[in-house]
N, CA, C and O atoms as a GROMACS GRO file, in nm:
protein
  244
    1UNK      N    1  -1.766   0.144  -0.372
    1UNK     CA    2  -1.685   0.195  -0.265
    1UNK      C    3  -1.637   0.334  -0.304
    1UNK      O    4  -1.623   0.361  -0.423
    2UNK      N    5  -1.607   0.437  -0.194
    2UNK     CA    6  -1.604   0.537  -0.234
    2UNK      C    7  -1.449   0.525  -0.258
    2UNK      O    8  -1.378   0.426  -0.241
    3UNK      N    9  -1.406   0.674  -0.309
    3UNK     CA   10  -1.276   0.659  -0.376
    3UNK      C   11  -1.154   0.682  -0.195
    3UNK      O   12  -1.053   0.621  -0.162
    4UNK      N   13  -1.249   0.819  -0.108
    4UNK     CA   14  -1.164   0.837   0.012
    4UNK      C   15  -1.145   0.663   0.069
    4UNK      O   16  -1.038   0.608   0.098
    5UNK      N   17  -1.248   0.617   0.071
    5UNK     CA   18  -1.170   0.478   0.129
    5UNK      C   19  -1.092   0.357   0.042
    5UNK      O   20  -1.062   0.242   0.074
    6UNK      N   21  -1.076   0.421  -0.061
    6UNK     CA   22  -0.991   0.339  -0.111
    6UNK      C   23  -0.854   0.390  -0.092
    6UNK      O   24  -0.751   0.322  -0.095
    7UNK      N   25  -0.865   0.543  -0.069
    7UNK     CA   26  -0.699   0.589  -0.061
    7UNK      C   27  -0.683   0.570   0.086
    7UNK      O   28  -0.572   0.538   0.128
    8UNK      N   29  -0.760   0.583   0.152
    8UNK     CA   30  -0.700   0.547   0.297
    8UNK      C   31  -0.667   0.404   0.318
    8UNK      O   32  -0.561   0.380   0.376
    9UNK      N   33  -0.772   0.269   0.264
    9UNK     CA   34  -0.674   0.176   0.221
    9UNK      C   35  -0.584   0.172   0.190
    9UNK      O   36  -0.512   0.116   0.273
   10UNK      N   37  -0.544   0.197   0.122
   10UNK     CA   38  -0.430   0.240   0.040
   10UNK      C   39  -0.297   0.314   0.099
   10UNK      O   40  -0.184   0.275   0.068
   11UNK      N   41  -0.317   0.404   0.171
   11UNK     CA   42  -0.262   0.445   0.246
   11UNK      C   43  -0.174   0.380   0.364
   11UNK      O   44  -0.053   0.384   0.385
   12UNK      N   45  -0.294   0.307   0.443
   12UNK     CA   46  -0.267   0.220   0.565
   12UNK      C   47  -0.200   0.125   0.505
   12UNK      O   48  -0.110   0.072   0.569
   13UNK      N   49  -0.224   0.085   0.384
   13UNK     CA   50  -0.117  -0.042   0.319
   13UNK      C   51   0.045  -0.017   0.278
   13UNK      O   52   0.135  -0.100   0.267
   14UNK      N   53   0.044   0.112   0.262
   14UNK     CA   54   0.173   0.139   0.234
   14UNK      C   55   0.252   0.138   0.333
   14UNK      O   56   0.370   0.105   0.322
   15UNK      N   57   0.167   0.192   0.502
   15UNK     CA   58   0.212   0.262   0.608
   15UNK      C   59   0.298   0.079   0.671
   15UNK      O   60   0.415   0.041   0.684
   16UNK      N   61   0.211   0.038   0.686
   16UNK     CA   62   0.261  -0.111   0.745
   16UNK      C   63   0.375  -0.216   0.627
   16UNK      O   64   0.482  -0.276   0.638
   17UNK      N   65   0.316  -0.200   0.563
   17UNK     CA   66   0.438  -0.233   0.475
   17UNK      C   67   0.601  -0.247   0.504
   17UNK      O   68   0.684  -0.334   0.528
   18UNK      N   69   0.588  -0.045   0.478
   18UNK     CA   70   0.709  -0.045   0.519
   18UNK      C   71   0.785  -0.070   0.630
   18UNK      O   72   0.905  -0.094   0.646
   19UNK      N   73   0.657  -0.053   0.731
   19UNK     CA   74   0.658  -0.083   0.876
   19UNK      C   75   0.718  -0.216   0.910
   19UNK      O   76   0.797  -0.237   1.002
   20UNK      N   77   0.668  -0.311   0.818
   20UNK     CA   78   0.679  -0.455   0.883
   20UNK      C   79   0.810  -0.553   0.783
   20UNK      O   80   0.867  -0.662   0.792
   21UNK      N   81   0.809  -0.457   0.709
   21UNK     CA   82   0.981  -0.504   0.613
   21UNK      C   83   1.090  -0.420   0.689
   21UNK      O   84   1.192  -0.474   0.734
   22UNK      N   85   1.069  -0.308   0.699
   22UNK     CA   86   1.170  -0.270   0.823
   22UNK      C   87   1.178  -0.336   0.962
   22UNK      O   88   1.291  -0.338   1.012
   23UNK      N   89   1.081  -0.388   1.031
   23UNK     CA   90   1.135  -0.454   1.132
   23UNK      C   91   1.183  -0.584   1.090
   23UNK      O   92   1.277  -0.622   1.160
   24UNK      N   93   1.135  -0.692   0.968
   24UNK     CA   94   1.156  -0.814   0.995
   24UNK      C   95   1.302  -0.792   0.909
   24UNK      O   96   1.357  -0.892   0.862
   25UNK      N   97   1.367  -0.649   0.888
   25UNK     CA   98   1.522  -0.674   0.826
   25UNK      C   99   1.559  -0.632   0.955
   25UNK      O  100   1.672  -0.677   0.970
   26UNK      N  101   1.530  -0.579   1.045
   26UNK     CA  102   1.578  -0.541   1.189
   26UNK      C  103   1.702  -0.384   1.204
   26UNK      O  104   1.781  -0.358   1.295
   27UNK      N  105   1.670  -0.296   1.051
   27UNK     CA  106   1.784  -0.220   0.955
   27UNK      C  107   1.656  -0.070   0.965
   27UNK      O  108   1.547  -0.066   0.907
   28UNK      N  109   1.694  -0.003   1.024
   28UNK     CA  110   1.629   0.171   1.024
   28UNK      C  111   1.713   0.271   0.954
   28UNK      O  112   1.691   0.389   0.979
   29UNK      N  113   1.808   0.240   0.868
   29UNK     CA  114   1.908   0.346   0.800
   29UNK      C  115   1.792   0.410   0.731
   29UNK      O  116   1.677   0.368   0.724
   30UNK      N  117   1.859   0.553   0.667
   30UNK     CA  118   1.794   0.565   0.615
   30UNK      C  119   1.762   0.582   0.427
   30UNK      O  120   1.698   0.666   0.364
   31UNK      N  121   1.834   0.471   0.388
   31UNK     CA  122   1.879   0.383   0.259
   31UNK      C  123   1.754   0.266   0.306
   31UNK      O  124   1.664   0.258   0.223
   32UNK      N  125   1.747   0.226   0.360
   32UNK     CA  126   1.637   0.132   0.396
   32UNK      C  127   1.528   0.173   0.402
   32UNK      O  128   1.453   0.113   0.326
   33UNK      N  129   1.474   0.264   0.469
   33UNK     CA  130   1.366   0.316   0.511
   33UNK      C  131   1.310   0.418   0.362
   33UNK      O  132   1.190   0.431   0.339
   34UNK      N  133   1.421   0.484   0.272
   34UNK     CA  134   1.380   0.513   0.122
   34UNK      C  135   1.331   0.414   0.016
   34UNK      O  136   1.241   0.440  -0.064
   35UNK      N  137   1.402   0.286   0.024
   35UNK     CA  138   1.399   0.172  -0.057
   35UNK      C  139   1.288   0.103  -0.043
   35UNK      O  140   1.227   0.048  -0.135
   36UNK      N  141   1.249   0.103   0.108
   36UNK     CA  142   1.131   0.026   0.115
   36UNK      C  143   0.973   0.165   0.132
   36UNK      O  144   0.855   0.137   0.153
   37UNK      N  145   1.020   0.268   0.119
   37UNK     CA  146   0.922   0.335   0.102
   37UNK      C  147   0.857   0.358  -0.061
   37UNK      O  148   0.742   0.375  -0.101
   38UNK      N  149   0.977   0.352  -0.126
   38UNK     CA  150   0.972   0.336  -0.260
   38UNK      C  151   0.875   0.191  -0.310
   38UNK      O  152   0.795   0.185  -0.403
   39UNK      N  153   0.905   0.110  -0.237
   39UNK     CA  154   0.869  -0.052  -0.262
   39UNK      C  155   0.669  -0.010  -0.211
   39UNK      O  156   0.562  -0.009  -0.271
   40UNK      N  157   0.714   0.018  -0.077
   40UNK     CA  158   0.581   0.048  -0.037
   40UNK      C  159   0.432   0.113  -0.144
   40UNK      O  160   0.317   0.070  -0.158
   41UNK      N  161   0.518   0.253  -0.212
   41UNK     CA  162   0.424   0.316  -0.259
   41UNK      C  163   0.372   0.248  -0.390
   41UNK      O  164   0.258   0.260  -0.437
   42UNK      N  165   0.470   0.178  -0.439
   42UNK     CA  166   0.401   0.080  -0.520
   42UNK      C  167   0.355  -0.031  -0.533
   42UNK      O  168   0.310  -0.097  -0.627
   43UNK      N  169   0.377  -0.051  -0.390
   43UNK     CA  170   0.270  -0.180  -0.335
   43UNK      C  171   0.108  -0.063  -0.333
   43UNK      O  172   0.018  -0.067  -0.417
   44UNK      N  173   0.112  -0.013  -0.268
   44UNK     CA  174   0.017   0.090  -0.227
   44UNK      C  175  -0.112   0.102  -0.327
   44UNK      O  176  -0.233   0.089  -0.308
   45UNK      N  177  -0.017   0.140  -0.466
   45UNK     CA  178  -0.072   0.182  -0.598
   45UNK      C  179  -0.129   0.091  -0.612
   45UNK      O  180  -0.246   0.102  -0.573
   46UNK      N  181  -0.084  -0.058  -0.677
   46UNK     CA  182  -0.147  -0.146  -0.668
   46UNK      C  183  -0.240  -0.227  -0.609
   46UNK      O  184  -0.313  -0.302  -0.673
   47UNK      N  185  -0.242  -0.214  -0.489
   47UNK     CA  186  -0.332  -0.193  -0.408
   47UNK      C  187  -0.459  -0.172  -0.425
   47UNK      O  188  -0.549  -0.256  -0.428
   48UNK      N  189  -0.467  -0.025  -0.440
   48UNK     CA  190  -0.551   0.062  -0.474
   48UNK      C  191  -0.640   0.061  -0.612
   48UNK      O  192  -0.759   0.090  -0.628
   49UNK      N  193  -0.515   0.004  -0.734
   49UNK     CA  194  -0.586  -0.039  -0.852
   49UNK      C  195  -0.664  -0.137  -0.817
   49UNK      O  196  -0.781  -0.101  -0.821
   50UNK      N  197  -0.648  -0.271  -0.775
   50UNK     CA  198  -0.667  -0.357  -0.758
   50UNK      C  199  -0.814  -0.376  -0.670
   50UNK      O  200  -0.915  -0.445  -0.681
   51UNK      N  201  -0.784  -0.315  -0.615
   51UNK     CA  202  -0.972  -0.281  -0.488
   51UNK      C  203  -1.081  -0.213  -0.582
   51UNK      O  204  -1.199  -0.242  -0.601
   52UNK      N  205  -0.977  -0.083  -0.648
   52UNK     CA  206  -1.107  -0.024  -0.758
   52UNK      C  207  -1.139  -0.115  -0.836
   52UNK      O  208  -1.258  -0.149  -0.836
   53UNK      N  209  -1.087  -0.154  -0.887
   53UNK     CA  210  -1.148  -0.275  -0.968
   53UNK      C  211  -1.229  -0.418  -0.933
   53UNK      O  212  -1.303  -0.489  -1.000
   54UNK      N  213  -1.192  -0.423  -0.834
   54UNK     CA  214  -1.232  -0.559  -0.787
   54UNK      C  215  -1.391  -0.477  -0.787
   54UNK      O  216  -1.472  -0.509  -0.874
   55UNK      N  217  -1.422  -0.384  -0.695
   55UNK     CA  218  -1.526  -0.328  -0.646
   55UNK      C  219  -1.636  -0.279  -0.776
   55UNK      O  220  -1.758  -0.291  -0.785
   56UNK      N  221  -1.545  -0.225  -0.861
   56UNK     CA  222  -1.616  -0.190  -0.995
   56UNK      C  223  -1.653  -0.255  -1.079
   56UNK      O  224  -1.726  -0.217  -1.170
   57UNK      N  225  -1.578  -0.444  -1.052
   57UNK     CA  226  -1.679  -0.521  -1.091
   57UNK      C  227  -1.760  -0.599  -1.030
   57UNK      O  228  -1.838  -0.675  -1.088
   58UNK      N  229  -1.750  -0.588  -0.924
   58UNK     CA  230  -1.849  -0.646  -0.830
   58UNK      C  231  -1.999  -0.582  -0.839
   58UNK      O  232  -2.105  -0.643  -0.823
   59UNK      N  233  -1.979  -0.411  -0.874
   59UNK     CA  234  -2.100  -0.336  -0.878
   59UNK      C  235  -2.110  -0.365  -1.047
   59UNK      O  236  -2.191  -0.285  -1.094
   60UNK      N  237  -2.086  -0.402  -1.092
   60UNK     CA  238  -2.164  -0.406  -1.255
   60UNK      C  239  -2.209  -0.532  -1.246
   60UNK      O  240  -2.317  -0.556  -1.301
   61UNK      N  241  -2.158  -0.607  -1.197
   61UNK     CA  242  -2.251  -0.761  -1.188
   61UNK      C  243  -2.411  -0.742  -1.092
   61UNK      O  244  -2.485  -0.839  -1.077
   0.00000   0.00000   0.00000
């Protein structure tokens, strides 16, 4: 897999994230919307490790 679609994965994962922990606290401050962007981007990261790898061993097998 190429690397652009792993960051746009990646990307879109962060985007909803925060998206969908901000609505199900029903809270748009913007102490909330930092905290869970923070939370997000390292959901994101992980993410992202996690696909490269999966993928990088899927192609060596």
């Amino acid at each position: 897999m190429e690397i652009k679609n792993i960051i746009s994965r990646s990307i879109a994962a962060i985007v909803l994230f925060v998206l969908f922990s901000c609505i199900l606290e029903r809270d748009f401050s913007l102490d909330t919307l930092l905290s869970k962007a923070v939370l997000g981007l390292v959901f994101g990261v992980l993410y992202g490790i996690g696909t490269w790898g999966y993928y990088a061993y899927k192609k060596r097998k």
